[in-house]
C-alpha positions as CSV (number, residue, x, y, z in Angstrom):
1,X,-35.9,13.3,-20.6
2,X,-34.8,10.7,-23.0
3,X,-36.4,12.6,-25.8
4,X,-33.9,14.9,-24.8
5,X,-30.7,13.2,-24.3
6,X,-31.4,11.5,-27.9
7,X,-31.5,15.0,-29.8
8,X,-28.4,16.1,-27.8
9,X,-27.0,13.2,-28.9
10,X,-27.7,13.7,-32.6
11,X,-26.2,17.6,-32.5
12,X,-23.0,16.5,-31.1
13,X,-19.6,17.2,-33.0
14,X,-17.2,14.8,-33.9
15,X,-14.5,17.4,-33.2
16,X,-12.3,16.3,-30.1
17,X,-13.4,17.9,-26.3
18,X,-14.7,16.9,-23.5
19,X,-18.2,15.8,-22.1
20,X,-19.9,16.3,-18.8
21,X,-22.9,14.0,-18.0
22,X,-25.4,15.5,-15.3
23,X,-28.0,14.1,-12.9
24,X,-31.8,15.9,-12.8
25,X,-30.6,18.4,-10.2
26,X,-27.8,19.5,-12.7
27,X,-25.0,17.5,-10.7
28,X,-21.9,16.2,-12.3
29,X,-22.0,12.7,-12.4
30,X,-19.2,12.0,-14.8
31,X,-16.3,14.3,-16.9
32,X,-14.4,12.2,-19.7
33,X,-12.6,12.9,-22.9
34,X,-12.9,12.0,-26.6
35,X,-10.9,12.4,-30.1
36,X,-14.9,12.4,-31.2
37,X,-17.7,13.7,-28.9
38,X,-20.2,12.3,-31.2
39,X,-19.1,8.6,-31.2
40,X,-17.7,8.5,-27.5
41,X,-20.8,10.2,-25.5
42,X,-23.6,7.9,-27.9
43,X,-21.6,4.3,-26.5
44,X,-23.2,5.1,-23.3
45,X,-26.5,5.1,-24.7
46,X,-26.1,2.0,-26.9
47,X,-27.1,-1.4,-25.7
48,X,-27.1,-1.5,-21.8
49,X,-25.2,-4.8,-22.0
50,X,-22.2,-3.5,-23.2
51,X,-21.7,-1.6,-20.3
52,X,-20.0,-2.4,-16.9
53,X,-22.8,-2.2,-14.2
54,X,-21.5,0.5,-12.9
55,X,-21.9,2.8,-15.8
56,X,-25.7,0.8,-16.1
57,X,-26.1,2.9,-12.8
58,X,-24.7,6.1,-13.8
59,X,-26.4,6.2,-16.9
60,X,-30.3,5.5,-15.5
61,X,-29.5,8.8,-13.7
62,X,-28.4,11.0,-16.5
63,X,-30.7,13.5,-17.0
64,X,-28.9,16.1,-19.1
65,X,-25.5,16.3,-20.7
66,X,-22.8,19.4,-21.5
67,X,-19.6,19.3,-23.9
68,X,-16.5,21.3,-24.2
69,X,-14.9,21.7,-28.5
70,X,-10.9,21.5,-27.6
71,X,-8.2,22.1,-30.8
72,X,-7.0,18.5,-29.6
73,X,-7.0,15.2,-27.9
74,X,-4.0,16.5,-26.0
75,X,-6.0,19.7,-24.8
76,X,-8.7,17.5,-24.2
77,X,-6.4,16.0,-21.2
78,X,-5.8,18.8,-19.6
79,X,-9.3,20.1,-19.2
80,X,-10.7,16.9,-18.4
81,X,-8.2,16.5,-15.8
82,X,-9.2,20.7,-14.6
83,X,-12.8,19.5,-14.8
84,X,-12.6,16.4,-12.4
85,X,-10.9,18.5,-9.8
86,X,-13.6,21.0,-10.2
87,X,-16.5,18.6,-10.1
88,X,-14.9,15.4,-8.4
89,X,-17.5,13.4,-10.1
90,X,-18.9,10.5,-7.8
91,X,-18.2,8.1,-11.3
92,X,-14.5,9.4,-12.1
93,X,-11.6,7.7,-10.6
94,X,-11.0,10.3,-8.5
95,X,-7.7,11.3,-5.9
96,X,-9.4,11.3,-2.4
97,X,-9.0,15.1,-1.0
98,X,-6.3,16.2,-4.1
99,X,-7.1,19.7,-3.9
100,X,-5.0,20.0,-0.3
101,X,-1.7,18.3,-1.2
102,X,1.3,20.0,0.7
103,X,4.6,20.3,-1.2
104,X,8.3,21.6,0.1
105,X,8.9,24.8,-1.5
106,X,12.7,26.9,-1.6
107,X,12.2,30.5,-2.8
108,X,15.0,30.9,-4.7
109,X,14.4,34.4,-5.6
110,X,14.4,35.7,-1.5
111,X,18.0,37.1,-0.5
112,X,17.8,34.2,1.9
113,X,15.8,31.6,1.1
114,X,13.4,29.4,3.4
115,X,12.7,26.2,2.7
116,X,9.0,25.7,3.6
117,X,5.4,23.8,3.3
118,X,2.7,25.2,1.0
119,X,-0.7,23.8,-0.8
120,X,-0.3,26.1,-3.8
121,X,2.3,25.6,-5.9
122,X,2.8,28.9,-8.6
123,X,4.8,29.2,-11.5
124,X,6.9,31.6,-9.6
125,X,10.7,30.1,-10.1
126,X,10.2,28.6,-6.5
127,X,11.8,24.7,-6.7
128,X,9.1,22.6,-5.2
129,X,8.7,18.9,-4.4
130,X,6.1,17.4,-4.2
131,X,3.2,16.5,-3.7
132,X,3.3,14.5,-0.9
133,X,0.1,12.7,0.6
134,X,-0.2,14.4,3.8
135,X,1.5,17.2,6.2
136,X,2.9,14.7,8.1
137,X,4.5,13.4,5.2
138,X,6.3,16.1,4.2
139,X,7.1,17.3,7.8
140,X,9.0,13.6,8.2
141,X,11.2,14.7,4.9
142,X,11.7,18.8,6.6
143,X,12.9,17.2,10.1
144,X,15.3,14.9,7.6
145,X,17.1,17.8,5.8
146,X,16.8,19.8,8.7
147,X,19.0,17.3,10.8
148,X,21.9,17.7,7.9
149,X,21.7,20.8,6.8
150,X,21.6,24.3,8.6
151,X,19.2,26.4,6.8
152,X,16.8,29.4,8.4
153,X,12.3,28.4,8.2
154,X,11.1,31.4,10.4
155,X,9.3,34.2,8.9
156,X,11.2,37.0,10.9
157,X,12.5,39.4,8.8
158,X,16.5,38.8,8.0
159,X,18.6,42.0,8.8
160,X,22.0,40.5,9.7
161,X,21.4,43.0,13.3
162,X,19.5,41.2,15.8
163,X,20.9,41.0,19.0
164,X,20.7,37.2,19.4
165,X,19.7,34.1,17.2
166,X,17.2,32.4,18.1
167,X,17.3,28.4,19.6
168,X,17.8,26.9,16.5
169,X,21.4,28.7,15.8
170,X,22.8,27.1,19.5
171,X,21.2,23.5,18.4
172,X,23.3,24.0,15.2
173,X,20.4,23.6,13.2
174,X,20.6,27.9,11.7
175,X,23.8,29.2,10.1
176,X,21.7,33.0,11.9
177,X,21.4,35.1,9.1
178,X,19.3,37.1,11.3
179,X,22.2,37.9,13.3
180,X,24.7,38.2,10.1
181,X,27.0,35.3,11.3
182,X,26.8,33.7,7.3
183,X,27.6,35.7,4.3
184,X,25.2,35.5,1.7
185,X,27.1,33.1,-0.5
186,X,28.1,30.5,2.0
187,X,23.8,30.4,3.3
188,X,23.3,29.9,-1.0
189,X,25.5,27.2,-1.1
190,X,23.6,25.6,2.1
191,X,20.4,26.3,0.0
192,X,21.9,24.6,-3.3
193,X,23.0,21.6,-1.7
194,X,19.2,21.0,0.0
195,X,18.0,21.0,-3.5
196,X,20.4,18.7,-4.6
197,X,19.6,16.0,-1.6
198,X,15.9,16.5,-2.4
199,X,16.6,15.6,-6.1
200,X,18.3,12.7,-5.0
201,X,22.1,13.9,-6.0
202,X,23.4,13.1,-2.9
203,X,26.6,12.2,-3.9
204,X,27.3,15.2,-5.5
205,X,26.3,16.7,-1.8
206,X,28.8,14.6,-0.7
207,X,32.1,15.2,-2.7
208,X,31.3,19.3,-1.9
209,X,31.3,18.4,1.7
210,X,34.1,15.6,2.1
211,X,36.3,18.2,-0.3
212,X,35.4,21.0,2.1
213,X,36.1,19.4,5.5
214,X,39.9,18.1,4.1
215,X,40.3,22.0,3.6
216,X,38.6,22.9,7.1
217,X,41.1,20.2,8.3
218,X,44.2,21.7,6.4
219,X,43.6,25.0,7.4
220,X,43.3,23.9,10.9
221,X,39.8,24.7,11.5
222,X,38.9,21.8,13.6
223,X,35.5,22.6,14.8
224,X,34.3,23.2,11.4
225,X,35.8,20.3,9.8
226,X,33.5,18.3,12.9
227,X,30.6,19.8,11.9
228,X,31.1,18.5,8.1
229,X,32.5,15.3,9.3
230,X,28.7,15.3,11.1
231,X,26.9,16.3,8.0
232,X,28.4,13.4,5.4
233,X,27.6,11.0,8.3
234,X,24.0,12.5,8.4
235,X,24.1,11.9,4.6
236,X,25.7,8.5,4.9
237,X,23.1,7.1,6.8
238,X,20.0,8.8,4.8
239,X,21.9,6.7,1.3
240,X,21.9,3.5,3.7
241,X,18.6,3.8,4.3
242,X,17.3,4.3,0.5
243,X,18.9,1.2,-0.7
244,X,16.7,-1.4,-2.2
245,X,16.6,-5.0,-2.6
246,X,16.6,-4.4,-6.6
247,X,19.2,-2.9,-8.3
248,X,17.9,-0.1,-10.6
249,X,19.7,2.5,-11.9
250,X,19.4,6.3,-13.0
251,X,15.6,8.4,-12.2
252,X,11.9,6.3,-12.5
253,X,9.4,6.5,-10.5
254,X,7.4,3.3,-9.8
255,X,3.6,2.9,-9.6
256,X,1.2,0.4,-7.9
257,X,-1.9,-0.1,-6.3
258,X,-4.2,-2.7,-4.7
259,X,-7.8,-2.2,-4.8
260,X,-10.8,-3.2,-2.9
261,X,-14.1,-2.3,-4.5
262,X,-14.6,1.4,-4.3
263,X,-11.5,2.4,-3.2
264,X,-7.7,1.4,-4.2
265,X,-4.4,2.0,-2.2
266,X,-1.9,3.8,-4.4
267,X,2.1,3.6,-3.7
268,X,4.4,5.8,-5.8
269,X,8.1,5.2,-5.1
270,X,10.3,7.9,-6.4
271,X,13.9,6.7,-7.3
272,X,16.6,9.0,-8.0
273,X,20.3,8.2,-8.8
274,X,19.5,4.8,-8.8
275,X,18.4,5.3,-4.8
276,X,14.9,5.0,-2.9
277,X,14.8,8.9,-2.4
278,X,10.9,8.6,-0.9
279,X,7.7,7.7,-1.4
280,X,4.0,8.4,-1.2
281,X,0.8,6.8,-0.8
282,X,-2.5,8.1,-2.2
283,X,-6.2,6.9,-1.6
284,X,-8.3,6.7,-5.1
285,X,-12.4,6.7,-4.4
286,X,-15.0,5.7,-7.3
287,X,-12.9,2.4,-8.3
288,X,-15.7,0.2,-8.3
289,X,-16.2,-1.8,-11.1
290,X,-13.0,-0.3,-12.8
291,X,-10.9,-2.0,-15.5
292,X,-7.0,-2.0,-14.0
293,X,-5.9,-0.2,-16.8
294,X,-8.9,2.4,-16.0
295,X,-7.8,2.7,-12.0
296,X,-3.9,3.7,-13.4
297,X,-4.8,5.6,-16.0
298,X,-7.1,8.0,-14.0
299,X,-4.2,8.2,-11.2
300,X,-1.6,8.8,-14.0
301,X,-3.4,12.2,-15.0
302,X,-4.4,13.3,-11.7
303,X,-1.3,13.1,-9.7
304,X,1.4,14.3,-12.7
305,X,-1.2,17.2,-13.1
306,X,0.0,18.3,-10.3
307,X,3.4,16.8,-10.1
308,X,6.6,19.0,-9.3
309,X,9.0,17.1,-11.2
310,X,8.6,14.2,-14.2
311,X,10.8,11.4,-14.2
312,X,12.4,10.2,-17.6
313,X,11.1,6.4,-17.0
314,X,7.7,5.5,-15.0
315,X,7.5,2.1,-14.6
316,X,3.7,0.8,-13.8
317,X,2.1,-2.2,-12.3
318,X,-0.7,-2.1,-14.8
319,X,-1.1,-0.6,-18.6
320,X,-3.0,2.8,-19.2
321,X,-5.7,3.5,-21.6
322,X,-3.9,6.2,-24.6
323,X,-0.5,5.4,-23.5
324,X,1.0,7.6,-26.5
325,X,-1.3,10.9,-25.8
326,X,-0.4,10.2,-21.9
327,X,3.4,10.3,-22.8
328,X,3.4,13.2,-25.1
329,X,1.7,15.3,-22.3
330,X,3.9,14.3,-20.0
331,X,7.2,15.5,-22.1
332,X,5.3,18.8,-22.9
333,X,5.3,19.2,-18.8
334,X,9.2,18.1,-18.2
335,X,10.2,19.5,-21.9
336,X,12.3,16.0,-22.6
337,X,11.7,13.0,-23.6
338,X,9.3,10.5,-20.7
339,X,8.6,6.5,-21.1
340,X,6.2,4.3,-19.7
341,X,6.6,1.1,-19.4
342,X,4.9,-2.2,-17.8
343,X,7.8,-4.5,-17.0
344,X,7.6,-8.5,-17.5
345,X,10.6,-9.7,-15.8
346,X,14.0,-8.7,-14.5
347,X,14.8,-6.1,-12.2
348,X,12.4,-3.8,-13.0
349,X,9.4,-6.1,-12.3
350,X,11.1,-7.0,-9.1
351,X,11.0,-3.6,-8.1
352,X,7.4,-3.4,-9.1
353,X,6.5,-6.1,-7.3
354,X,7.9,-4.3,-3.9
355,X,5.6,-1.9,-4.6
356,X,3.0,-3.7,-5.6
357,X,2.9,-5.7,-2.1
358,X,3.5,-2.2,-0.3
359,X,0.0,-1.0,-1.3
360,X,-1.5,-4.5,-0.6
361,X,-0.1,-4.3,2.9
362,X,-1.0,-0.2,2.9
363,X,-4.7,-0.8,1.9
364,X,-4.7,-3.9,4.9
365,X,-3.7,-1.0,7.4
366,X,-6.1,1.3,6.0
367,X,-9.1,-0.7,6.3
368,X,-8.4,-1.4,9.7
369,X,-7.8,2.5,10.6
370,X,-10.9,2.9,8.7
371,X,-13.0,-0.1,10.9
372,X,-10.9,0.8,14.4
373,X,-12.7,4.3,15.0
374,X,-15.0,3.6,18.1
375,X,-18.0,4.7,16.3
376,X,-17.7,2.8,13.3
377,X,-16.4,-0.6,15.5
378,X,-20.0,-0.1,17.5
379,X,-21.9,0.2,14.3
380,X,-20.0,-3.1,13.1
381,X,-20.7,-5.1,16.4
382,X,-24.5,-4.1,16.5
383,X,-24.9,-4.6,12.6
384,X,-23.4,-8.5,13.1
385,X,-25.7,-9.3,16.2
386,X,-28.5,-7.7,14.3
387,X,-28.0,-9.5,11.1
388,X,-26.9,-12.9,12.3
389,X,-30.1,-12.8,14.9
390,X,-27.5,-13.4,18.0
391,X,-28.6,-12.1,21.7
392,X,-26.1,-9.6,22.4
393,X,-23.2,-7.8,19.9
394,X,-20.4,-10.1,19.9
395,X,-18.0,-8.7,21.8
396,X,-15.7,-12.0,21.7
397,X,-15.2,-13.6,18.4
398,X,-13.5,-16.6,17.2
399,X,-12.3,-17.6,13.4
400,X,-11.5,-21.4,12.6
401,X,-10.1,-22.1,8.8
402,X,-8.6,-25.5,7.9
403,X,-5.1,-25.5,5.8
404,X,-3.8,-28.7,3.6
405,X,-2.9,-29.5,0.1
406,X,-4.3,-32.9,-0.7
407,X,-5.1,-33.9,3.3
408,X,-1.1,-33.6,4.2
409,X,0.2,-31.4,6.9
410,X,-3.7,-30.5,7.6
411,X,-3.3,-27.8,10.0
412,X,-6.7,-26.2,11.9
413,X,-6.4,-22.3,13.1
414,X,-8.3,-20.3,15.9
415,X,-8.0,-16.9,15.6
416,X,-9.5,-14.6,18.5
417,X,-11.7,-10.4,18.0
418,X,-12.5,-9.2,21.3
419,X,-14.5,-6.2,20.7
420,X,-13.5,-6.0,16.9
421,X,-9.4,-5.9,17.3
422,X,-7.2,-9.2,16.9
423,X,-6.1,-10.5,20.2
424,X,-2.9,-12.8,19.6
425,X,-2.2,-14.4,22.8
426,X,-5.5,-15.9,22.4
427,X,-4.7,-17.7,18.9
428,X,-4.1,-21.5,19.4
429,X,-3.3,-23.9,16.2
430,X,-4.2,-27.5,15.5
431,X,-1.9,-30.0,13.9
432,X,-4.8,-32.5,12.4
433,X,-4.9,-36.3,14.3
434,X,-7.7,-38.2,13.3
435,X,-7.9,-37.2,9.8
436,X,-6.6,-39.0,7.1
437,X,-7.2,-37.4,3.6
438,X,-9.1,-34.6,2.4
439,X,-11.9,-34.2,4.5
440,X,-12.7,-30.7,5.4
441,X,-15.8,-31.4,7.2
442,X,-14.2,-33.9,9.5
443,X,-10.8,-31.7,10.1
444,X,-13.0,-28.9,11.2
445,X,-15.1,-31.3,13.3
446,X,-12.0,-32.8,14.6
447,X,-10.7,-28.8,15.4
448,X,-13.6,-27.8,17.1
449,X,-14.0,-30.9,19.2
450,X,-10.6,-30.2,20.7
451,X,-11.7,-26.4,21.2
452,X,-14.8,-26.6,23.0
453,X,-13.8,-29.9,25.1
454,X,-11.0,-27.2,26.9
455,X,-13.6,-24.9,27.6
456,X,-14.1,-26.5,31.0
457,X,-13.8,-23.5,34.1
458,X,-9.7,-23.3,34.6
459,X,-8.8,-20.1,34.2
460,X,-7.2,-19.7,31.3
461,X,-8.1,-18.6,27.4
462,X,-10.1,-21.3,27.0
463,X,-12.3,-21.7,29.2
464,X,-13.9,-17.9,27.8
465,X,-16.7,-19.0,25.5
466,X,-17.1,-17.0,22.3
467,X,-19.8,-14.6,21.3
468,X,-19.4,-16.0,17.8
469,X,-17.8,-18.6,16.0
470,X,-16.8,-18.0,12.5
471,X,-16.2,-20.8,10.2
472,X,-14.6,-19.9,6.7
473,X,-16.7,-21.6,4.3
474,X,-20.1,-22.6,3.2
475,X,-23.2,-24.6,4.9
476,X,-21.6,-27.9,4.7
477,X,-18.6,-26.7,6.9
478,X,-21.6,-24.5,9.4
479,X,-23.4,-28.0,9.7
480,X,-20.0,-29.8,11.0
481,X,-19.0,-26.9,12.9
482,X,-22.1,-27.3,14.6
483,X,-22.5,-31.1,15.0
484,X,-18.9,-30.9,16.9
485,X,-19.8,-28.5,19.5
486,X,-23.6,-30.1,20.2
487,X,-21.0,-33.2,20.7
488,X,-19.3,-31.5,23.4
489,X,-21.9,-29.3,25.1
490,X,-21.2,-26.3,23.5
491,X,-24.2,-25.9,21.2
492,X,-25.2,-22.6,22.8
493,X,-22.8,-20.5,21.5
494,X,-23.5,-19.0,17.7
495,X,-22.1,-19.9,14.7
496,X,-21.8,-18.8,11.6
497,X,-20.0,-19.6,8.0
498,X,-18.9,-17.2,5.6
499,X,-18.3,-18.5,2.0
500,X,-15.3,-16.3,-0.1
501,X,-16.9,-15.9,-3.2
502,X,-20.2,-14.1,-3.1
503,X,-19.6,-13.6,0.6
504,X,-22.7,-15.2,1.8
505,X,-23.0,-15.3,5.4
506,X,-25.0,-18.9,6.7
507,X,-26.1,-18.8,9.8
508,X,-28.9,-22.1,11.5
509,X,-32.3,-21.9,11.0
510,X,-32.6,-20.0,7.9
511,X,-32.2,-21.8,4.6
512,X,-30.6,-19.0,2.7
513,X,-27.9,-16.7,3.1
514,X,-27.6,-13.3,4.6
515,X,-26.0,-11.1,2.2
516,X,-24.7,-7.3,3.8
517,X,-23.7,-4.3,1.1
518,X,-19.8,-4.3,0.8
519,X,-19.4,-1.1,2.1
520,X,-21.3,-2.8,5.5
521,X,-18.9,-2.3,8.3
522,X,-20.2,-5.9,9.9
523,X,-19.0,-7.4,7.1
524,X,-15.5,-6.2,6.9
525,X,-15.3,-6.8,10.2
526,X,-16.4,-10.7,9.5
527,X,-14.1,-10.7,6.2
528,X,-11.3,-9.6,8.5
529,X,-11.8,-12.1,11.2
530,X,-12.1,-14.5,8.1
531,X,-9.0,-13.4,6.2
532,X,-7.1,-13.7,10.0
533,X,-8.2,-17.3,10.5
534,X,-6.9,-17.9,7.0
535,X,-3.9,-16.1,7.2
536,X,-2.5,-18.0,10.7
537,X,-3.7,-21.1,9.1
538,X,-1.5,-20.7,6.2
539,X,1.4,-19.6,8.0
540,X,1.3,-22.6,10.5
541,X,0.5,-25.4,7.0
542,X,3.5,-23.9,5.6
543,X,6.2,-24.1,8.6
544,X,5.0,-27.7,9.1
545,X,5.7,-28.2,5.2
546,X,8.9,-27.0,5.3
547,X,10.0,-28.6,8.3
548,X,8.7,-32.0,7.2
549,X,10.5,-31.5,4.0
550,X,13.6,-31.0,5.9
551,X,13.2,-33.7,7.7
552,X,12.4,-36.3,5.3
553,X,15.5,-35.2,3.4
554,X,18.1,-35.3,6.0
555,X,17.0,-37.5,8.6
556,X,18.8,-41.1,6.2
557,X,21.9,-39.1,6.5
558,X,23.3,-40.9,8.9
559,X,25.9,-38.3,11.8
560,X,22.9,-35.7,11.2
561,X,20.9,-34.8,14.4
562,X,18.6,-32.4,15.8
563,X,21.4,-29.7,16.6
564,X,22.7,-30.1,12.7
565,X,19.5,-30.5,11.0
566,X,18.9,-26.3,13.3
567,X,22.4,-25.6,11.7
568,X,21.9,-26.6,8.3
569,X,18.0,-25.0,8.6
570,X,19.6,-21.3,10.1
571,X,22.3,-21.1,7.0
572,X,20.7,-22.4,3.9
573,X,16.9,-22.9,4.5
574,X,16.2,-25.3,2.3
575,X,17.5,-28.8,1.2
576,X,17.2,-27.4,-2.1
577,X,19.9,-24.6,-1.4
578,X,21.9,-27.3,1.0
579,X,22.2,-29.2,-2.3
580,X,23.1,-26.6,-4.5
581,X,25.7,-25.1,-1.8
582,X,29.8,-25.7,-2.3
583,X,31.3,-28.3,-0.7
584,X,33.3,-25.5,1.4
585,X,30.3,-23.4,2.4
586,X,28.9,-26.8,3.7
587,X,32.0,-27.5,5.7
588,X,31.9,-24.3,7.3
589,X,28.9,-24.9,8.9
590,X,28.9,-25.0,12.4
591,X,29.0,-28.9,13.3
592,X,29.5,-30.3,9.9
593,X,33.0,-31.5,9.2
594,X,34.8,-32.2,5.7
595,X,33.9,-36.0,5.3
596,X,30.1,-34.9,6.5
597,X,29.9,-32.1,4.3
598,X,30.8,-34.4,1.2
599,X,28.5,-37.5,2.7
600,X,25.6,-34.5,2.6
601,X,26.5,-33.5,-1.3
602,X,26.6,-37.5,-2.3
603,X,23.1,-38.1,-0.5
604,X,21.7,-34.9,-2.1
């Protein structure tokens, strides 16, 4: 079989097209483009140390290969992207499930126009938006413009002579063209100004309106100046809500993702008139071992394949791979001119930040939607108690993680699972007593001492004995762990470490490490409960930080107490900003007076 991939290799063209690498059963494993078949297709087969070890793995399994001649790179694109939604190849970055993407669609060309959901967008002078993620998504942005505007979605036949509307009409949510109580150009103008709102001209929505309801009002038409007044409110409120902590201006949309091995969480936030108008997130599968640049660039082609409208400016998290080829496609599709760009600093990465920490926080929520179903919680429990040898699945877990920069503010954490979900009124935290300096071990000793030494039979949270402890951390933190609750009676109860960077699990009695697959469900459930501890830890290091700060900053001042140190805290929230304040913002404080105001500025 390598006999035969070598003379394929040597009859290959250097013309530009695109290749399809198959498995012995004649199965896609991989579609990709070239500018030269020839030289692209061969760096596979080259010296295995080149390549990422995820390509090692594809490439032991190709048995056979097959190519495409295109007139261009550009052409190339297009059917590589044609191909991949054909195929889905398990080794492209692929769009989870892009084949059933819902969009809004407004058929322009019926006498009365719907406005409507459909998966299959046509070159059939329809406007559509879209694609959204999911159904639900785009239902949430129908019930929006159907609570401002009055247009007609049923599929009954419009002959302007049925005897009565139906429920929508008396809800004012129909203008009836069913029963002919709107002409033909005042449902149009309706229809116009939906389109207008969905491509994020809402002001021009609102001059029409505003302009119409003084007229309404002139000609004494009170009820229907009300029901415009209602609309620009509607509209008012929908602006209020797209505002954004950045200030952007004109049309971009704005692109970022977070990963976690084979998957990554995609946000796209789509700004129009300088305005949040929506946004979208989308799940990308075969990610694993994937460059950045690689991730964005095969999201880039996949989702403005499909896209209903362009954008002049997309603004990215990462860089893509043939920025200039990617660019010129994308003007061919909107016909004007379309940047990319990866901003440094300003405003722009600001706003790419946002949506940077939207997908972390998205892909958090997805992994725990993904580890919640009861099947694949059971799975978890059982794989844990199987592969960390304990009696029973733990059905109660606890997390511990230690938080201090250089042995100050050392803070301890107990985070609590029962039956895989985080149960907060159980959490406790530990401000660190007996510790001076940085000594893990012994803060963690120190932590579990106090735990265990509670769990004595009151009835309260701690007297219910875990399961499992979790320590974050390798064998030297398990050992102390350990010799801490043998010091208290508690040596019974199972523990294990887990160490961040390989994510070795330690548990006693066995010299070296369990290691589970990362798509294991036990382990993201012990990476969760983990990430948890470390998470409250943190939180609680850095209000005792910023407290102490305060504190040690304002507590020589001498007419400054408890109640103005809370004042001072509530309006500025940090010295930093107290000192940087004007005298007269100072004074207006409540409980700080002229002369303490300027004591505070001399001090500072």
């Amino acid at each position: 079989m390598i006999n035969l991939i070598a003379e394929q290799l040597d009859q290959l063209p250097t013309s530009p097209g695109v290749y399809l690498l198959k498995d012995a059963e004649g199965n896609v494993l991989y579609v990709g483009k070239a500018a030269n078949l020839r030289h692209r297709v061969r760096s596979y087969f080259g010296s295995r140390q080149k390549l990422s070890p995820k390509l090692r793995r594809m490439v032991a399994r190709v048995s056979d290969l097959d190519f495409f001649l295109t007139t261009s790179e550009q052409a190339a694109l297009i059917l590589e992207l044609n191909l991949i939604k054909q195929h889905r190849p398990y080794y492209n970055v692929r769009l989870k499930d892009d084949k059933t993407f819902p969009y809004l669609k407004i058929d322009t060309g019926e006498d009365w126009p719907r406005v409507g959901i459909t998966r299959r967008p046509k070159a059939d002078g329809g406007h559509y938006f879209g694609p959204f993620a999911s159904v639900k998504s785009v239902r949430q942005t129908l019930k929006t413009i159907r609570r401002i505007f009055p247009f007609h979605s049923c599929s009954r036949p419009i002959t302007g002579t049925d005897p009565r509307p139906c429920l929508w009409y008396y809800i004012g949510k129909c203008l009836a063209p069913c029963i002919g109580a709107v002409t033909k150009e005042e449902y149009t103008r309706v229809i116009k100004q939906v389109i207008l709102f969905l491509e994020g001209k809402q002001e021009n929505v609102l001059h029409e309106l505003e302009g119409r309801m003084s007229q309404a009002a002139e000609n004494l038409e009170f009820e229907k100046a009300a029901l415009l007044r209602d609309q620009i409110e509607a509209i008012h409120q929908v602006i209020e809500g797209q505002k954004i902590a950045t200030t952007v201006r004109g049309e971009q949309d704005v692109i970022a993702f977070a990963q976690d091995k084979d998957q990554a969480y995609v946000q796209v936030f789509f700004i129009r008139q300088g305005k949040l108008v929506g946004r979208e997130s989308f799940v990308l599968q075969g990610t694993h071992s994937e460059k950045p640049a690689q991730i964005m660039t095969g999201f880039l082609k996949q989702f403005y394949s499909s896209a209903s409208y362009i954008p002049k400016l997309i603004l990215l998290q990462h860089p893509v791979e043939d920025r200039a080829l990617i660019e010129n496609w994308l003007q061919g599709r909107r016909e004007g001119k379309v940047t990319i760009q990866v901003p440094q600093r300003g405003s722009k990465r600001q706003l790419v930040d946002t949506v940077a920490e939207n997908a972390r926080q998205g892909l958090a929520q997805l992994k725990i939607r993904q580890l919640a179903t009861p099947k694949v919680m059971e799975a978890a429990l059982t794989e844990v108690a199987r592969e960390l040898r304990l009696p029973r699945p733990p059905l109660r877990m606890e997390g511990y993680d230690i938080s201090s920069i250089g042995g100050t503010s050392a803070v301890g954490s107990m985070v609590v699972f029962e039956q895989g979900k985080p149960k907060p009124a159980h959490y406790r935290r530990f401000r660190i007593k007996t510790v001076s300096g940085a000594d893990d071990y012994a803060m963690l000793y120190e932590v579990l001492q106090r735990r265990f030494k509670r769990a004595s039979p009151a009835a309260d949270s701690w007297a219910i004995l875990p399961d499992l402890v979790l320590i974050d951390g390798g064998k030297g933190q398990l050992n102390s762990a350990q010799a801490a609750m043998r010091q208290v009676g508690a040596g019974s109860v199972p523990v294990a470490s887990i160490a961040k960077e390989r994510e070795q699990i330690f548990i006693p009695q066995r010299s070296e490490p369990v290691i589970l697959p990362a798509t294991s469900p036990g382990l993201q459930l012990l990476q969760r409960l983990r990430d948890e501890a470390h998470r409250f830890a943190l939180s609680y290091h850095h209000k005792i930080r910023r407290q102490k700060t305060f504190t040690s900053a304002l507590d020589s001042i001498s007419g400054i107490g408890a109640k103005r140190k809370r004042s001072l805290l509530r309006q500025f929230g940090s010295v930093r900003a107290i000192r940087e304040a004007p005298l007269a913002e100072l004074a207006a404080t409540r409980g700080v007076s002229q002369s303490l105001a300027k004591k505070i500025k001399e001090l500072l």
